[in-house]
PDB file of N, CA, C and O in Angstrom:
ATOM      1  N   UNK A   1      -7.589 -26.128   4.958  1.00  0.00           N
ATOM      2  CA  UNK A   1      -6.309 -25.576   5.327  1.00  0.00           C
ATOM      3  C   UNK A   1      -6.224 -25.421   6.838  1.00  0.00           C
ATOM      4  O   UNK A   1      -7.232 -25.467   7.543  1.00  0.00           O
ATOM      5  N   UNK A   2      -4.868 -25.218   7.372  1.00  0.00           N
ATOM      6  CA  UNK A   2      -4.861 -25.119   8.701  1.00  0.00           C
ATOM      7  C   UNK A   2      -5.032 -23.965   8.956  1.00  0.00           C
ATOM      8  O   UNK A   2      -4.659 -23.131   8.131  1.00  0.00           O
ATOM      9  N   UNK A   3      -5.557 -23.614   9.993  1.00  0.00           N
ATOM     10  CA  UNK A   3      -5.417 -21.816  10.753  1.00  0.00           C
ATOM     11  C   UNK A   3      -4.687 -21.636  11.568  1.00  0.00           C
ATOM     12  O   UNK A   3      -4.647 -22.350  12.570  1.00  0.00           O
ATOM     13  N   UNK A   4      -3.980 -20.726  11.387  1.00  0.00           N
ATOM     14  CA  UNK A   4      -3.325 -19.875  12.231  1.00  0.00           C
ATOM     15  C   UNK A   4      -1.372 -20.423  11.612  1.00  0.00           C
ATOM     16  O   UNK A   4      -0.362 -20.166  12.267  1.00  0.00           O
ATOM     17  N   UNK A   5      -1.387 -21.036  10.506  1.00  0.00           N
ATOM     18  CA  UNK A   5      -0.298 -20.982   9.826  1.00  0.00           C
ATOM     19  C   UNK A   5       0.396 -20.361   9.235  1.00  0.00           C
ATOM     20  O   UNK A   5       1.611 -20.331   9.433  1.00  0.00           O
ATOM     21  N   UNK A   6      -0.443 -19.463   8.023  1.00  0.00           N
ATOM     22  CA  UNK A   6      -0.078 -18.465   6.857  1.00  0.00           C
ATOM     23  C   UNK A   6      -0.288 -17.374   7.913  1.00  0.00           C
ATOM     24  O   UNK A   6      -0.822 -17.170   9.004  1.00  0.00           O
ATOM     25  N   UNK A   7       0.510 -16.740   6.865  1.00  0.00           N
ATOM     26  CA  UNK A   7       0.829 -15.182   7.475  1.00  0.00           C
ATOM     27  C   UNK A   7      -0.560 -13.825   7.577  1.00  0.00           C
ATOM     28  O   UNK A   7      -1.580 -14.119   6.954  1.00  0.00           O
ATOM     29  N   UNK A   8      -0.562 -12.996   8.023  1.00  0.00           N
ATOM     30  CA  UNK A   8      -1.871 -12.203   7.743  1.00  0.00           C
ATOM     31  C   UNK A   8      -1.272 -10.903   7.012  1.00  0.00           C
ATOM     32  O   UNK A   8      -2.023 -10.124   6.425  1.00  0.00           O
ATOM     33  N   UNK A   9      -0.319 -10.770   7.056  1.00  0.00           N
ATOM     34  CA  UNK A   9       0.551  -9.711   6.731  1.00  0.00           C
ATOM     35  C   UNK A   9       0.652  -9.436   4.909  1.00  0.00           C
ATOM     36  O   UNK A   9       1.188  -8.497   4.320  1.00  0.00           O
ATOM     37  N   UNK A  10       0.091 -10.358   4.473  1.00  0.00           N
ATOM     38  CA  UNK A  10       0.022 -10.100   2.663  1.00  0.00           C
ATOM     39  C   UNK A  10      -0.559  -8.626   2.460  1.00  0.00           C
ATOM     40  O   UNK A  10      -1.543  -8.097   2.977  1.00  0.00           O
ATOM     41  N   UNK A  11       0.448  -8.094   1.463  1.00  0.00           N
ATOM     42  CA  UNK A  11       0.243  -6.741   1.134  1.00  0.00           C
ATOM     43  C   UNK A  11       0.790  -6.699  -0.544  1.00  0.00           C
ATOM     44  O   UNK A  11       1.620  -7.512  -0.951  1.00  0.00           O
ATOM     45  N   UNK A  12       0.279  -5.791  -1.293  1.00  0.00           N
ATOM     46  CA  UNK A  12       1.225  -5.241  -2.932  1.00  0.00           C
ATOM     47  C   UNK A  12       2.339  -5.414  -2.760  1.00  0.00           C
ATOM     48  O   UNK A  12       2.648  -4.701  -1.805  1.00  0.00           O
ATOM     49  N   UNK A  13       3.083  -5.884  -3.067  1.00  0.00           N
ATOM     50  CA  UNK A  13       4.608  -5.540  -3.953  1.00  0.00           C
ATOM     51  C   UNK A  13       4.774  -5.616  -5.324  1.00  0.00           C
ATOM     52  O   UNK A  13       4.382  -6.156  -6.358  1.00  0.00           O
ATOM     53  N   UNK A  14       5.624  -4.732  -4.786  1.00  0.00           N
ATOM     54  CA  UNK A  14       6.095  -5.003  -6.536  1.00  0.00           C
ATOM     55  C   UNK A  14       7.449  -5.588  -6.501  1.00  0.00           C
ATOM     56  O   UNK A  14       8.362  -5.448  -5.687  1.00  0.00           O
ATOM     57  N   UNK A  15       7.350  -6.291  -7.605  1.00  0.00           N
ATOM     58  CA  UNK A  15       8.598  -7.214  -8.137  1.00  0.00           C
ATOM     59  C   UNK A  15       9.512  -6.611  -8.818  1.00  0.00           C
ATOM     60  O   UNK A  15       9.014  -5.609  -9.332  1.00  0.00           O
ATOM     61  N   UNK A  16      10.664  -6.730  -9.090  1.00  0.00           N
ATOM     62  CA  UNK A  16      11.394  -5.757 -10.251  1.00  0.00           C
ATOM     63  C   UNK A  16      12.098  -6.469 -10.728  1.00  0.00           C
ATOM     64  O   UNK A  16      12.535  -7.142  -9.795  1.00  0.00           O
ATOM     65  N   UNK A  17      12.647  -6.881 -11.861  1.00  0.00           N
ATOM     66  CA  UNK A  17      14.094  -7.619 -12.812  1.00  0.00           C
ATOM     67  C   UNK A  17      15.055  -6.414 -13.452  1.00  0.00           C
ATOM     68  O   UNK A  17      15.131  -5.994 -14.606  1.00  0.00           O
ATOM     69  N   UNK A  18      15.712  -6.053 -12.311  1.00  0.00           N
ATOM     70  CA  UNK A  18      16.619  -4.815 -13.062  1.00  0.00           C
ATOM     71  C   UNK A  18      17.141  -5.378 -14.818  1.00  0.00           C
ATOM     72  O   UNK A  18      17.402  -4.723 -15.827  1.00  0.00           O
ATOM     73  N   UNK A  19      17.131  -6.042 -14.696  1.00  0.00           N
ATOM     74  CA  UNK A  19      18.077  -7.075 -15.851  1.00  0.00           C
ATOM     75  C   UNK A  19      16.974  -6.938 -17.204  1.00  0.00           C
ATOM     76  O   UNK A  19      17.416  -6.578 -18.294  1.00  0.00           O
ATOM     77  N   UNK A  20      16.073  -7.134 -17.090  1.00  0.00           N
ATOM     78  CA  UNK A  20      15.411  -7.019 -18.681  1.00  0.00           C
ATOM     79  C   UNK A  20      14.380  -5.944 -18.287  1.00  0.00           C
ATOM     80  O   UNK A  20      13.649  -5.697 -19.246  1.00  0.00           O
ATOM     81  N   UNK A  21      14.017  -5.063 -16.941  1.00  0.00           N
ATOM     82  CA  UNK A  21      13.917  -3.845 -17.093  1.00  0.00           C
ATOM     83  C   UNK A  21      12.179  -4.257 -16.962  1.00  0.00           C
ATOM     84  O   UNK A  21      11.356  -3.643 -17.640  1.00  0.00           O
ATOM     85  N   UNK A  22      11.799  -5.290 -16.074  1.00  0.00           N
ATOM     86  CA  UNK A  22      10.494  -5.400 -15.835  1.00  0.00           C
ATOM     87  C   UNK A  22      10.243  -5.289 -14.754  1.00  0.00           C
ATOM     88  O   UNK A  22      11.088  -5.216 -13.862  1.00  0.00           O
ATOM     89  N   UNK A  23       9.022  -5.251 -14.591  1.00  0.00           N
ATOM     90  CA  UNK A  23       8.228  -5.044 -13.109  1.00  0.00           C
ATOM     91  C   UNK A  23       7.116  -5.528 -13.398  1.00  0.00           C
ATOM     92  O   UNK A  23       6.520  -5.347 -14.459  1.00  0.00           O
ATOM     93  N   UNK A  24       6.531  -6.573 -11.917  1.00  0.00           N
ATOM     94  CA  UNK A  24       5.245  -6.551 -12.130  1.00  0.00           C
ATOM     95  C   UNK A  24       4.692  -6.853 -10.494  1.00  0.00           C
ATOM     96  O   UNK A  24       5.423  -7.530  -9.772  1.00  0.00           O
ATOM     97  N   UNK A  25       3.257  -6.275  -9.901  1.00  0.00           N
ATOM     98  CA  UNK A  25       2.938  -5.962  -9.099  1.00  0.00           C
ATOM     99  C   UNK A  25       2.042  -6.993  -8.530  1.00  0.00           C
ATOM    100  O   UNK A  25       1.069  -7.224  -9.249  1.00  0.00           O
ATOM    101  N   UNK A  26       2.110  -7.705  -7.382  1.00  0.00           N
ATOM    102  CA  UNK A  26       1.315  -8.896  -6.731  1.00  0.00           C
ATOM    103  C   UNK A  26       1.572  -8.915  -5.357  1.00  0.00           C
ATOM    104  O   UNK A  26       2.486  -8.207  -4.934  1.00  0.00           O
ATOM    105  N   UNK A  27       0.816  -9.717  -4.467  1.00  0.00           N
ATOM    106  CA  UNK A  27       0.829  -9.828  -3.422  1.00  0.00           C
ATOM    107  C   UNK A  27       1.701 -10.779  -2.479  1.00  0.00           C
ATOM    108  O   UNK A  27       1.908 -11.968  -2.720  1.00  0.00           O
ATOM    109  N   UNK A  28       2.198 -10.054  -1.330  1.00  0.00           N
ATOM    110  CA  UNK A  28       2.945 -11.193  -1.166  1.00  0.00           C
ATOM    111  C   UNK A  28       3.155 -10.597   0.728  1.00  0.00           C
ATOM    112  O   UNK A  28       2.569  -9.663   1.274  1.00  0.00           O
ATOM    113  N   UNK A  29       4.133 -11.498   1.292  1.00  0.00           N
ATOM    114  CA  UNK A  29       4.563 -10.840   2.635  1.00  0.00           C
ATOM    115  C   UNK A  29       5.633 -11.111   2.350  1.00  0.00           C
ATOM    116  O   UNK A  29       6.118 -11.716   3.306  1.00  0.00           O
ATOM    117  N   UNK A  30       6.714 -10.969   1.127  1.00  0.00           N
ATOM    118  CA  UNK A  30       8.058 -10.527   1.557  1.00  0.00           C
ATOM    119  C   UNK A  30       8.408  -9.563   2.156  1.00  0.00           C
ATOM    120  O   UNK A  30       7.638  -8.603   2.191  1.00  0.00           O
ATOM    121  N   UNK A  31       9.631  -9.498   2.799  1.00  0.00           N
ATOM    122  CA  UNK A  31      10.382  -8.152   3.705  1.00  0.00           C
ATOM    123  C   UNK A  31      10.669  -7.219   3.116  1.00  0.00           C
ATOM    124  O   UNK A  31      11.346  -7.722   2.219  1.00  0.00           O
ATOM    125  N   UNK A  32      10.659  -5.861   2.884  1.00  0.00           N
ATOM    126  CA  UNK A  32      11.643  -5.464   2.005  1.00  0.00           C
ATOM    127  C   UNK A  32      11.512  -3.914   2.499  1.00  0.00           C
ATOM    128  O   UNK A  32      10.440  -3.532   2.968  1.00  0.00           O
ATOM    129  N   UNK A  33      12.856  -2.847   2.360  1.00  0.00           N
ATOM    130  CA  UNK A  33      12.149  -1.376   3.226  1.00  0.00           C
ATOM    131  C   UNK A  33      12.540  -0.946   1.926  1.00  0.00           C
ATOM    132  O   UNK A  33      12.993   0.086   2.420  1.00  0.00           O
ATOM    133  N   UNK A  34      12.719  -0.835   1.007  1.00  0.00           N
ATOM    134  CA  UNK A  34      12.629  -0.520  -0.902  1.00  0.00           C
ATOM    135  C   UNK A  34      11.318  -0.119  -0.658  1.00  0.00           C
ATOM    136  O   UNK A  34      10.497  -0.580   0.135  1.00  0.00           O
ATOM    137  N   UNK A  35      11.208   1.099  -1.705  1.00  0.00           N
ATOM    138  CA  UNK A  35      10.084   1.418  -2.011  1.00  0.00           C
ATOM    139  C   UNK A  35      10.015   2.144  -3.664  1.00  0.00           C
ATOM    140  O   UNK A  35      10.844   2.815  -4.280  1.00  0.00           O
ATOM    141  N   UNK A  36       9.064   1.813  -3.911  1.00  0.00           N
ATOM    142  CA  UNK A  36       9.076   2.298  -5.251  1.00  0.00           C
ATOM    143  C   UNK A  36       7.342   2.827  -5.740  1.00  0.00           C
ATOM    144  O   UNK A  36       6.317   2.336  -5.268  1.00  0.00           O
ATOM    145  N   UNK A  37       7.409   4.044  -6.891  1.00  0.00           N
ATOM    146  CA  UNK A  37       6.024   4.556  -7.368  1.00  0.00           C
ATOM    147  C   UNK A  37       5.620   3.478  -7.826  1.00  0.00           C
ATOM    148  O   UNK A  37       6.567   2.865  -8.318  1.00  0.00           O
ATOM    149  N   UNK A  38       4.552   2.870  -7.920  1.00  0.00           N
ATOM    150  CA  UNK A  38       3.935   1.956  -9.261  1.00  0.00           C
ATOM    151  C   UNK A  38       3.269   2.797 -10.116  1.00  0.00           C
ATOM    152  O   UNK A  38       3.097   3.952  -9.728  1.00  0.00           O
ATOM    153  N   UNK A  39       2.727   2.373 -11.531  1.00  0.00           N
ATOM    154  CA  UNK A  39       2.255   3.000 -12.133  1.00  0.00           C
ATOM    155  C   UNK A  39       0.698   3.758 -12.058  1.00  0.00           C
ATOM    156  O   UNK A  39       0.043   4.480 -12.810  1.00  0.00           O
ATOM    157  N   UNK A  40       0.533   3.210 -10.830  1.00  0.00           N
ATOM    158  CA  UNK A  40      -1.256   3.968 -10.950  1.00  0.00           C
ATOM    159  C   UNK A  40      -0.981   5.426  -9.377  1.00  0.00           C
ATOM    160  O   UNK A  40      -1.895   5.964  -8.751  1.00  0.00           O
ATOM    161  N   UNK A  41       0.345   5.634  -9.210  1.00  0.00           N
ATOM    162  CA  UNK A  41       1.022   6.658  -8.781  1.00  0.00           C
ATOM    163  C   UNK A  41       0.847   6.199  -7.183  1.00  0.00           C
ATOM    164  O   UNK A  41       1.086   6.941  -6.230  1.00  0.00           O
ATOM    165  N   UNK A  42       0.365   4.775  -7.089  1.00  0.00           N
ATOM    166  CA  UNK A  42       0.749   5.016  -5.701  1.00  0.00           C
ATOM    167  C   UNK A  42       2.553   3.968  -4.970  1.00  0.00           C
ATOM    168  O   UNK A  42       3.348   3.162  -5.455  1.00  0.00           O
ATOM    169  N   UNK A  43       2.410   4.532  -3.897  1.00  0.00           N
ATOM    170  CA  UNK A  43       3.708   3.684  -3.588  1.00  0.00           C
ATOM    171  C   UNK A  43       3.908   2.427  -2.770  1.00  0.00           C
ATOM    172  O   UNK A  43       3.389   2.385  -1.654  1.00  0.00           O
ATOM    173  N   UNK A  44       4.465   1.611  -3.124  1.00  0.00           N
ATOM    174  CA  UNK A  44       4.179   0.276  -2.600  1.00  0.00           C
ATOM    175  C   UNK A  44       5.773  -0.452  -2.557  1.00  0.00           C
ATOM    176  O   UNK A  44       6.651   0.078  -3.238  1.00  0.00           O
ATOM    177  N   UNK A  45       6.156  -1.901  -1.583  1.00  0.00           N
ATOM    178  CA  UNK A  45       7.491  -2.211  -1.167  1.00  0.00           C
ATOM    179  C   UNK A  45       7.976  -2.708  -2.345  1.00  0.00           C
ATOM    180  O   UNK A  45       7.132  -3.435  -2.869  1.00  0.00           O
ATOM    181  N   UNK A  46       9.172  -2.600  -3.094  1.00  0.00           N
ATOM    182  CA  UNK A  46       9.494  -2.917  -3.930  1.00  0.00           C
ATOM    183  C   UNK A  46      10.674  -4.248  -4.237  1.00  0.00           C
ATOM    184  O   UNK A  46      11.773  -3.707  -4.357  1.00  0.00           O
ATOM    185  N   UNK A  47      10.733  -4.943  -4.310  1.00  0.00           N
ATOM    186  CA  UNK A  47      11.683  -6.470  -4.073  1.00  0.00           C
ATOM    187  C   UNK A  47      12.354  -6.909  -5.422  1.00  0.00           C
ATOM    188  O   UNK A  47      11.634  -7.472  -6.246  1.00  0.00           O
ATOM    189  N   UNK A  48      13.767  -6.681  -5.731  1.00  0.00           N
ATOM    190  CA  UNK A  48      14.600  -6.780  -6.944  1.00  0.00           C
ATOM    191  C   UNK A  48      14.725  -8.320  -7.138  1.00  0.00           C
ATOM    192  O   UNK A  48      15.061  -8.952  -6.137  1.00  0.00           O
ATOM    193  N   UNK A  49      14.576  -8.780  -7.907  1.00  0.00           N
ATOM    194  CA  UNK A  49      14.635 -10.128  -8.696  1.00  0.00           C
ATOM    195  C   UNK A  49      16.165 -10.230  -9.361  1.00  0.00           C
ATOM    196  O   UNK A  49      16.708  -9.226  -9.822  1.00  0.00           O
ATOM    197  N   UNK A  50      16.761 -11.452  -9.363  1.00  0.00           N
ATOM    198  CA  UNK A  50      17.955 -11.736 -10.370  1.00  0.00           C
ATOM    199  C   UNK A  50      17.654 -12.107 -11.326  1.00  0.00           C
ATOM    200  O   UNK A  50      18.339 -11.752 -12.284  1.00  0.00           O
ATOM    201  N   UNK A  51      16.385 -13.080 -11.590  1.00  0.00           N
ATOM    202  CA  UNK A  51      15.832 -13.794 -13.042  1.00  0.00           C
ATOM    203  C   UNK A  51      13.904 -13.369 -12.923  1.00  0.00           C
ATOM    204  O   UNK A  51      13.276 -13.362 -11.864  1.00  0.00           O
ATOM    205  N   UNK A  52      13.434 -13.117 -14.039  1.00  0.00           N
ATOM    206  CA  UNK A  52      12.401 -13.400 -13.872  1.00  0.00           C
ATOM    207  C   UNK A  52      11.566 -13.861 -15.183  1.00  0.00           C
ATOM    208  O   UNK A  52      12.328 -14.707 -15.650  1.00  0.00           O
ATOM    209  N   UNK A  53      10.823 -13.821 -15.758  1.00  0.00           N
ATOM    210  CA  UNK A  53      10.112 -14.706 -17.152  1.00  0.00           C
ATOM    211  C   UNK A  53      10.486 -13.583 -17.925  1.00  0.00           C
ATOM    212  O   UNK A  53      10.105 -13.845 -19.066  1.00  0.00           O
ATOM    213  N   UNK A  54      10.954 -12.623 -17.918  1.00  0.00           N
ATOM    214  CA  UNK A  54      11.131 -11.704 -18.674  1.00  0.00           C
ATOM    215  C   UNK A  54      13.051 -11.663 -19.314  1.00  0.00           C
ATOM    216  O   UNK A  54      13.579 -11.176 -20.314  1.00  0.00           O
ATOM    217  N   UNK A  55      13.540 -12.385 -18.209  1.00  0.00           N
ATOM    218  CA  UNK A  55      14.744 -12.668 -18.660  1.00  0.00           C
ATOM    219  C   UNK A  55      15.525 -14.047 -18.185  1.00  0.00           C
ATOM    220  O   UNK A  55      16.709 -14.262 -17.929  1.00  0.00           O
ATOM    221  N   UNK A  56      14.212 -14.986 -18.178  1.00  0.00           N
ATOM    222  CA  UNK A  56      14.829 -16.582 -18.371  1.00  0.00           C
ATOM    223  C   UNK A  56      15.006 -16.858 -19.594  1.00  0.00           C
ATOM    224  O   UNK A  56      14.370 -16.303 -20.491  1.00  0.00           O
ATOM    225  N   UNK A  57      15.946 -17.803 -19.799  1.00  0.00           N
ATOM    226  CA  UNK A  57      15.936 -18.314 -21.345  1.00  0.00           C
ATOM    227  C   UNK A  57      14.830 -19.198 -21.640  1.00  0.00           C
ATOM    228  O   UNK A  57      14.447 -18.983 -22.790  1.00  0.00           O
ATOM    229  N   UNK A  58      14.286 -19.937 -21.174  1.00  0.00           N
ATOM    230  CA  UNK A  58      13.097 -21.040 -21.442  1.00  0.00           C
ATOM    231  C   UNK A  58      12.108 -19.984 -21.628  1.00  0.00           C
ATOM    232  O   UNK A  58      11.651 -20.141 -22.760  1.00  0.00           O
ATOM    233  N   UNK A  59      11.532 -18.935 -21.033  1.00  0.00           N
ATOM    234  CA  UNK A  59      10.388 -17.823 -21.536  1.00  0.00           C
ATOM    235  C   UNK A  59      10.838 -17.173 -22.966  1.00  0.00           C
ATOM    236  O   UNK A  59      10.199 -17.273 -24.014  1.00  0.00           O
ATOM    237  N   UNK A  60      12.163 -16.435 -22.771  1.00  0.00           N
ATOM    238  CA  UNK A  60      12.282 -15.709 -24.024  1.00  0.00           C
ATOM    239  C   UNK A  60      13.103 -16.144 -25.068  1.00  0.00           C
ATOM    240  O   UNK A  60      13.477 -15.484 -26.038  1.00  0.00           O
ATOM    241  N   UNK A  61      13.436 -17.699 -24.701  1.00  0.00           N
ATOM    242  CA  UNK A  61      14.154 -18.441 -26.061  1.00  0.00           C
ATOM    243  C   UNK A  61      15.298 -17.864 -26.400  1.00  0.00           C
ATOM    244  O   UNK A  61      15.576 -18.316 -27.511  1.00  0.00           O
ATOM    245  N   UNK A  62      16.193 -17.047 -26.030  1.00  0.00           N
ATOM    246  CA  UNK A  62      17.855 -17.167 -25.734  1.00  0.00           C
ATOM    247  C   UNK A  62      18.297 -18.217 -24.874  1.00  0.00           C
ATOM    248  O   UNK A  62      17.819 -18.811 -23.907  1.00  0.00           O
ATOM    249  N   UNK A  63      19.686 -18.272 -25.728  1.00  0.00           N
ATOM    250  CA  UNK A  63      20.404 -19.077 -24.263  1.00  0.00           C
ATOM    251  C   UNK A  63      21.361 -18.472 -23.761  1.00  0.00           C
ATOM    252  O   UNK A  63      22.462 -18.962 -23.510  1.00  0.00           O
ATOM    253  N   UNK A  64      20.870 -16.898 -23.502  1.00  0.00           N
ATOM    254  CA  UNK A  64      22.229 -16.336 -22.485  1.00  0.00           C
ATOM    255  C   UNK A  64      22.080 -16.775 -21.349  1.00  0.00           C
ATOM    256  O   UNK A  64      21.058 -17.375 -21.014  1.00  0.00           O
ATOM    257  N   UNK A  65      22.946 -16.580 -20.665  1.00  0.00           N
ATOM    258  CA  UNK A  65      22.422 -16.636 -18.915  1.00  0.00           C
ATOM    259  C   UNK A  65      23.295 -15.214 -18.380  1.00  0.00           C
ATOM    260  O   UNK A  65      24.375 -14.677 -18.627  1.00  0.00           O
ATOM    261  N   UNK A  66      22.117 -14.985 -17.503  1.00  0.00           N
ATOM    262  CA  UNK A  66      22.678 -13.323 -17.155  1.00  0.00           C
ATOM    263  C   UNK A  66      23.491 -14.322 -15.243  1.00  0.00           C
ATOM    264  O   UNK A  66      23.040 -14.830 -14.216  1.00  0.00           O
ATOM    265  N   UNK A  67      24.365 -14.137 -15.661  1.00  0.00           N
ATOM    266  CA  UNK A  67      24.992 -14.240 -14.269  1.00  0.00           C
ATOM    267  C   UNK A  67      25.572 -13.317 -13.678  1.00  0.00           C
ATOM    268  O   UNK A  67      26.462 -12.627 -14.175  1.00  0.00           O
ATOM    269  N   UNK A  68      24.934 -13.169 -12.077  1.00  0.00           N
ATOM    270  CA  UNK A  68      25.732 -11.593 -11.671  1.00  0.00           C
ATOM    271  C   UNK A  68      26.472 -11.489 -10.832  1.00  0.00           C
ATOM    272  O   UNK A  68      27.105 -10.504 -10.451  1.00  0.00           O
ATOM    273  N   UNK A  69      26.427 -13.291 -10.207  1.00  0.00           N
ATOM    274  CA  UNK A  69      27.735 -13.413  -8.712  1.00  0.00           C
ATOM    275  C   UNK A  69      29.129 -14.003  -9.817  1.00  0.00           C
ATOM    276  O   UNK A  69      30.246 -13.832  -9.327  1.00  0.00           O
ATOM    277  N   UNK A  70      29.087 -14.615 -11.128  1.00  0.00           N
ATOM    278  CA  UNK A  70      30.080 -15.344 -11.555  1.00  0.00           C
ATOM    279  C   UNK A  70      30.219 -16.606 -10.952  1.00  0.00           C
ATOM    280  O   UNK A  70      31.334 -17.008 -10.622  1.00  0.00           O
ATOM    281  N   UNK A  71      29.005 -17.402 -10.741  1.00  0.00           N
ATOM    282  CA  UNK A  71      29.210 -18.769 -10.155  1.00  0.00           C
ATOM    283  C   UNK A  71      29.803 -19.924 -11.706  1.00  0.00           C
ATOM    284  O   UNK A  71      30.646 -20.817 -11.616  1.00  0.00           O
ATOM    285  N   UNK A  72      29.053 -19.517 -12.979  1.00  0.00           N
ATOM    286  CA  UNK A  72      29.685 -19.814 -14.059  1.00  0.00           C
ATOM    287  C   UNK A  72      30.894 -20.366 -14.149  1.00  0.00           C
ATOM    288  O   UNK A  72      31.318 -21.521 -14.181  1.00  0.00           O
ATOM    289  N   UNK A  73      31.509 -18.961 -14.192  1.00  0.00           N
ATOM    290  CA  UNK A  73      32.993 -18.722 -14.283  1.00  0.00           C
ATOM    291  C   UNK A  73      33.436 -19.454 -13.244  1.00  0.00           C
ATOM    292  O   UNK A  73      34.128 -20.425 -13.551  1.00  0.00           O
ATOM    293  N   UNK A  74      33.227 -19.258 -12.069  1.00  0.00           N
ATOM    294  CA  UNK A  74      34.000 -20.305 -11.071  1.00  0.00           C
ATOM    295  C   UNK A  74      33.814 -21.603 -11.550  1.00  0.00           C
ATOM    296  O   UNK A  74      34.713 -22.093 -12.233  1.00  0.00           O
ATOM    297  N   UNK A  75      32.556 -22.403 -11.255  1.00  0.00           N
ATOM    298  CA  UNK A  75      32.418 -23.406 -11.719  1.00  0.00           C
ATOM    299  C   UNK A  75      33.592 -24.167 -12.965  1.00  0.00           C
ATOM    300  O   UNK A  75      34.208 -25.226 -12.852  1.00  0.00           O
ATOM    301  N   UNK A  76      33.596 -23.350 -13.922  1.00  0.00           N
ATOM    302  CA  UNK A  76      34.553 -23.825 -15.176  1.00  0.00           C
ATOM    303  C   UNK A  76      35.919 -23.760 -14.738  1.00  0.00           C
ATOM    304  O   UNK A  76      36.798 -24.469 -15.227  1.00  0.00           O
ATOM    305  N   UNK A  77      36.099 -22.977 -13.886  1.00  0.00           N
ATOM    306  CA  UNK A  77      37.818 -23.188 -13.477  1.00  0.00           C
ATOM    307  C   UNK A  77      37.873 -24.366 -12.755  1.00  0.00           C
ATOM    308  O   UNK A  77      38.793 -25.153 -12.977  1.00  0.00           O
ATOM    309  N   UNK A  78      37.110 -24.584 -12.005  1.00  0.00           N
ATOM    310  CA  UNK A  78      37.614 -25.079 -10.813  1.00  0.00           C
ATOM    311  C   UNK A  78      37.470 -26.749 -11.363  1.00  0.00           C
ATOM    312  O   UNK A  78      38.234 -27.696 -11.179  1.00  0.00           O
ATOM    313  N   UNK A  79      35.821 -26.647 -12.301  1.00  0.00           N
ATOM    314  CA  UNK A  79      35.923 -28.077 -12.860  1.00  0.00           C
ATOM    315  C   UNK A  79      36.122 -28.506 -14.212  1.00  0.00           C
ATOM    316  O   UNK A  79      36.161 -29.662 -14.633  1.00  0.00           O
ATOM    317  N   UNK A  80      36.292 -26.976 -15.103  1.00  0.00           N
ATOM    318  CA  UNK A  80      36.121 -27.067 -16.539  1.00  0.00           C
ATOM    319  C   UNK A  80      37.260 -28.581 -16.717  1.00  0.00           C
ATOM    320  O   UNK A  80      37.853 -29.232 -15.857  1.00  0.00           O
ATOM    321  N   UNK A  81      37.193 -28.731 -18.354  1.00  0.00           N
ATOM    322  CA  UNK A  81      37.951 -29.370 -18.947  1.00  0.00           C
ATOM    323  C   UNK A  81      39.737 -28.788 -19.105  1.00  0.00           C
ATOM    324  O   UNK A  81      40.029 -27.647 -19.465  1.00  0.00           O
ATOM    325  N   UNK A  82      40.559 -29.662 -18.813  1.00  0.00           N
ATOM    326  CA  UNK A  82      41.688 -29.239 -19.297  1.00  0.00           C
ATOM    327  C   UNK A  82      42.223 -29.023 -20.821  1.00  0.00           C
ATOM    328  O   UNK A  82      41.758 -29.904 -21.545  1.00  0.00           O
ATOM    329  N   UNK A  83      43.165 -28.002 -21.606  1.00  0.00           N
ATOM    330  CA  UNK A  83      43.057 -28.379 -22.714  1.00  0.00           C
ATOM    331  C   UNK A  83      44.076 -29.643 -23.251  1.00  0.00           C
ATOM    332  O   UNK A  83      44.213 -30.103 -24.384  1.00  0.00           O
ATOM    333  N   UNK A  84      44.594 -29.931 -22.233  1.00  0.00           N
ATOM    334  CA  UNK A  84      45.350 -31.835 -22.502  1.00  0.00           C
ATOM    335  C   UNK A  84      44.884 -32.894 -22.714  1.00  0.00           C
ATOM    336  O   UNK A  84      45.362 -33.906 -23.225  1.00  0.00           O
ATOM    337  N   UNK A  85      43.275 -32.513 -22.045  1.00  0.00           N
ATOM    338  CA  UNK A  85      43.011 -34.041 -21.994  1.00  0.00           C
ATOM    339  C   UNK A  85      41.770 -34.552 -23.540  1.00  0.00           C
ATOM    340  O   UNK A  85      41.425 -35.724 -23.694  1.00  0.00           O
TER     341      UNK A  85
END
């Protein structure tokens, strides 16, 4: 590997999926001034997820899709099908 590329700054975070209500704790140098308890009571930066294996459909075999900007919905207007054609 090269030196002096990667960051030195790797520390705990924790991950969170507000959406299916998981968390799980790994290392990383994302940014984040969130903070949250983890479970062994100490406190560490905490970084909110939109999807994670806990609420993809290919992990948990639904096919919802949790969408939270409404790119969906746009999408179908703008290119859905008409009902004429």
């Amino acid at each position: 590997m090269k030196k002096g590329i990667h960051p030195d700054s790797y520390r705990p975070v924790v991950f969170r999926d507000r959406n299916a209500n998981f968390s799980f704790l790994s290392r990383s140098c994302v940014h984040t001034d969130e903070t949250v308890t983890w479970e062994d009571g100490n406190e560490y930066p905490v970084f909110n997820l939109d999807i994670s294996l806990a609420s993809h459909p290919f992990y948990t075999g639904s096919h919802t899709f949790v969408d939270a900007s409404g790119r969906v919905d746009r999408f179908n207007k703008r290119y859905g099908r008409k009902s004429d054609q």
